[in-house]
N, C-alpha and C positions, 0 to 999 in steps of 0.2 A: 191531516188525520182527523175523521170524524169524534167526536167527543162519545160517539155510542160504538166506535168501532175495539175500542179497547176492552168492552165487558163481553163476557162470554158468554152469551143470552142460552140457556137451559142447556148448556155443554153444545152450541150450533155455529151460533155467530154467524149464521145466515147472510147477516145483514152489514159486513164489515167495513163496507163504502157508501153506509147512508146518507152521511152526509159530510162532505168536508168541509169540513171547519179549522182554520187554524190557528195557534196557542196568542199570537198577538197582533194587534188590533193595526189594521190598514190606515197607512198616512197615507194624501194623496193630493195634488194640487189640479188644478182646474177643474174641480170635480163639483158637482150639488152634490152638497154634504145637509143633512140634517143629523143633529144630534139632541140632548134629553134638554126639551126648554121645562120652565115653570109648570104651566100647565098642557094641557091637550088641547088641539085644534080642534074648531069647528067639526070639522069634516070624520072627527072619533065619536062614535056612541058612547054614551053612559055605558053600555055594554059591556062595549070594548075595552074600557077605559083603564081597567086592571091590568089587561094586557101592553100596554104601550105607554111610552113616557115621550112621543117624537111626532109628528103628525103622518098619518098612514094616508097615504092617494091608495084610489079604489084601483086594482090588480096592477101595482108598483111592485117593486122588489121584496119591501116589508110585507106588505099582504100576503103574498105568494106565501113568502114564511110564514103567516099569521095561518092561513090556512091552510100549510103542509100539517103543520102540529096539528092543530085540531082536526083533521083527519089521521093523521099518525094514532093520536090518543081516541078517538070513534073506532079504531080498529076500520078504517075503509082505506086499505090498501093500494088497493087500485087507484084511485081516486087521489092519495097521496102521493105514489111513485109517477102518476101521470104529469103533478109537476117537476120532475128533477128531467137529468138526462140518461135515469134508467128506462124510462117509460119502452124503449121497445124490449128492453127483457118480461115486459107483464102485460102489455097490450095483447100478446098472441097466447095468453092462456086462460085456456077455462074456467068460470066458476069452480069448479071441478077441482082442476088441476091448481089452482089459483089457495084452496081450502086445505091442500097436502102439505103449505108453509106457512097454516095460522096459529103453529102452537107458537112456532118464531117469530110472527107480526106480533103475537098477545103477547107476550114476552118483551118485543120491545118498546111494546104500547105502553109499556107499565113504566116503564123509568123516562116518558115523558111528564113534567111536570102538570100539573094543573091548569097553572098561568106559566106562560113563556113572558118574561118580559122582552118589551122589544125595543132598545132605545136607542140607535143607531143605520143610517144608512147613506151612502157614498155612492152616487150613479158617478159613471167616465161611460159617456156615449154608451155601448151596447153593452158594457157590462157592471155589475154593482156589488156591494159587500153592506150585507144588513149584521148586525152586531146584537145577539141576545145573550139571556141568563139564561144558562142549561148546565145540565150538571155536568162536573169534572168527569176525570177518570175513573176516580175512586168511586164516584155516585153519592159521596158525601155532602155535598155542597154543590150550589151552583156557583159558575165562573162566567165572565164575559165572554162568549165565544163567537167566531165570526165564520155566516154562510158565504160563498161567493155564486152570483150568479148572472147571468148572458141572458140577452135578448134574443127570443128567437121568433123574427116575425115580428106581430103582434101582443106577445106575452112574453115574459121571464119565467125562466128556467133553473131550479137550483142544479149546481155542480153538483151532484152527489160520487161522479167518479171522474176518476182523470181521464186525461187523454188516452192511454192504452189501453183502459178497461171499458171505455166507451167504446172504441172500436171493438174491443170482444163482443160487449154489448150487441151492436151492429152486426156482427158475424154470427152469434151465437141466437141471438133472438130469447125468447122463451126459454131455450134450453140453458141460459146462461145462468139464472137458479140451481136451475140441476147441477149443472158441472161445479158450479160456486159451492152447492149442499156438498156434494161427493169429498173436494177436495178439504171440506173443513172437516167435517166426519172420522176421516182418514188421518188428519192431521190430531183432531183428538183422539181417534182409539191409540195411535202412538201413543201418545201422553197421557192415557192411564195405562197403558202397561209399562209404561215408565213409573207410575205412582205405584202399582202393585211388585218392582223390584224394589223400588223402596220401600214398601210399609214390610215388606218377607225377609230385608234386610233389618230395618229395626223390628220389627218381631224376634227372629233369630237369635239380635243381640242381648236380648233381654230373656231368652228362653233354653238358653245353652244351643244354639246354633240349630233348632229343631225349626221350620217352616209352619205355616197356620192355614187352614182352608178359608174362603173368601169370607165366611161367616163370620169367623172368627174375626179375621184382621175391621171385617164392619162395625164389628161389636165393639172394637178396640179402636174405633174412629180413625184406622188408620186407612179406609179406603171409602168412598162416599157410597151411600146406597144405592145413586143410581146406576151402578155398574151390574147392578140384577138386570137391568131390563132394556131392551132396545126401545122403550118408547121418546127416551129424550135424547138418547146418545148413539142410536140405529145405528148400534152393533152389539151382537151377542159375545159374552166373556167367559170366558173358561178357565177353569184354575183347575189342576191336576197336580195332586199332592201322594207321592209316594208313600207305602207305607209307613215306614220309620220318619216319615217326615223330615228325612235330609237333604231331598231334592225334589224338585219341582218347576212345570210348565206351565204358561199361560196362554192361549187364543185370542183374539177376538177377528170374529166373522161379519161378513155385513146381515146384518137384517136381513132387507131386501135389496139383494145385487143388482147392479145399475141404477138404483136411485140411495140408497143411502152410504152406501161405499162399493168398490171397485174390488181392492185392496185385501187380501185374509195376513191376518199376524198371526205372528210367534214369537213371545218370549222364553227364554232360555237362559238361565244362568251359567256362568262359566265355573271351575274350582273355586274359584274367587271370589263369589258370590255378584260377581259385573253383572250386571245384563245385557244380552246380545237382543237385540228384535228386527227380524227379518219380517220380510211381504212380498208377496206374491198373489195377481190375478189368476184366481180357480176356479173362477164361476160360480163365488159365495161359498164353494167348500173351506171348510179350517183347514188350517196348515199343520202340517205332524213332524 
């Protein structure tokens, strides 16, 4: 599990196989192991030197990491997906098309560190495990985390996805963004109309059992404000509040159908104030 795949970068998550990393640190015998000596090698800049505590060979496995980050954090995407083994999902698209996922690159530019430190790495023949400080899951702190990566050819390659999502990878091409955008999308607008049963639920409680329009429940921080808008969450929401305020529906539509969801919802409360949410493909119309 990536250490950035667990944050919910601007309600997207775009990016939820960037990099895998896992929680403890690679033992391994007949391997060239370098680990954190005294000082820095010859062979590190003054530069560099904040960054590293291990000696870095020019385009080793550390480097490779040394300069994913610092293109991760330049926001040159391309350029850093070209090292992992997503590179054929963003070789075959456009400046263009490539500019439709930089609210989710800038996003998750931002919760790269400054300095990566980098003090660990373990080659075994064609494949390696470099060891840095990046932050946890919470984003409070950094922790040791560890990349793994393969030889391929001439150059190292980070893992950024497993084996079966590489082969999507491979099948999907380009489109495999897209389908990866759609199904996260989808997967969140579920999950606010799961938060607006709940906040209409405690609304309710605290109201003699009367319902709130979305405004309301915002104002009462019981729903987040980006549910106004499809710019982060590309989908439109809807809240339909009966007169007397005793019942009430929710929507959410895609944006725009075929690239930011499939999917049209419906939520529904039962007598019981449960919520039911159904979906169904309409061709971006809402569900009634």
């Amino acid at each position: 599990m990536t250490v950035f795949s667990r944050f919910r970068i601007v309600n997207i998550g775009i990016l939820l196989s960037l990099l895998v990393i896992t929680s403890s640190l690679l033992s391994c015998t007949a391997a060239e192991t370098k680990t954190s000596p005294n000082t820095n090698s010859a062979n590190t800049s003054a530069k560099n030197a904040a960054e590293v505590s291990i000696p870095i060979d020019a385009n080793g496995p550390a480097d490779t990491v040394r300069v994913f980050y610092r293109h991760l954090k330049a926001k040159k995407i391309r350029e850093a997906l070209y090292l992992t083994n997503m590179r054929p999902a963003v070789e075959g698209l456009t400046e263009t098309e490539l500019k439709e996922f930089a609210a989710d690159f800038a996003a998750l530019a931002a919760l790269v560190p400054e300095v990566v430190e980098i003090n660990g790495e373990i080659v075994t023949g064609g494949k390696a495990t470099v060891t840095a400080n990046l932050p946890n899951e919470d984003g409070d702190r950094n922790e040791l985390q560890k990349i793994n990566l393969r030889r391929n050819g001439d150059v190292w390659v980070i893992l950024s996805a497993d084996e079966p999502t590489e082969e999507r990878i491979r099948k999907e091409g380009k489109n495999y963004f897209y389908s990866l955008k759609i199904d996260t999308k989808q997967d969140e607008a579920r999950a606010m109309l799961e938060r607006v049963s709940k906040a209409q639920l405690a609304h309710s409680v605290q109201n003699g059992g009367l319902y709130a329009d979305m405004k309301t429940l915002i104002g009462g921080g019981l729903l987040p404000p980006d549910i106004t808008s499809s710019d982060s969450t590309g989908y439109n929401y809807a809240l339909n509040l009966s007169t007397d305020k005793k019942t009430y529906f929710a929507t959410a539509t895609p944006a725009i159908y075929g690239k930011s969801g499939n999917l049209s919802f419906l939520l529904e409360p039962d007598p019981k104030g449960l919520s039911r949410i159904t979906s169904k493909e309409l061709g971006g119309k809402p569900m009634k």
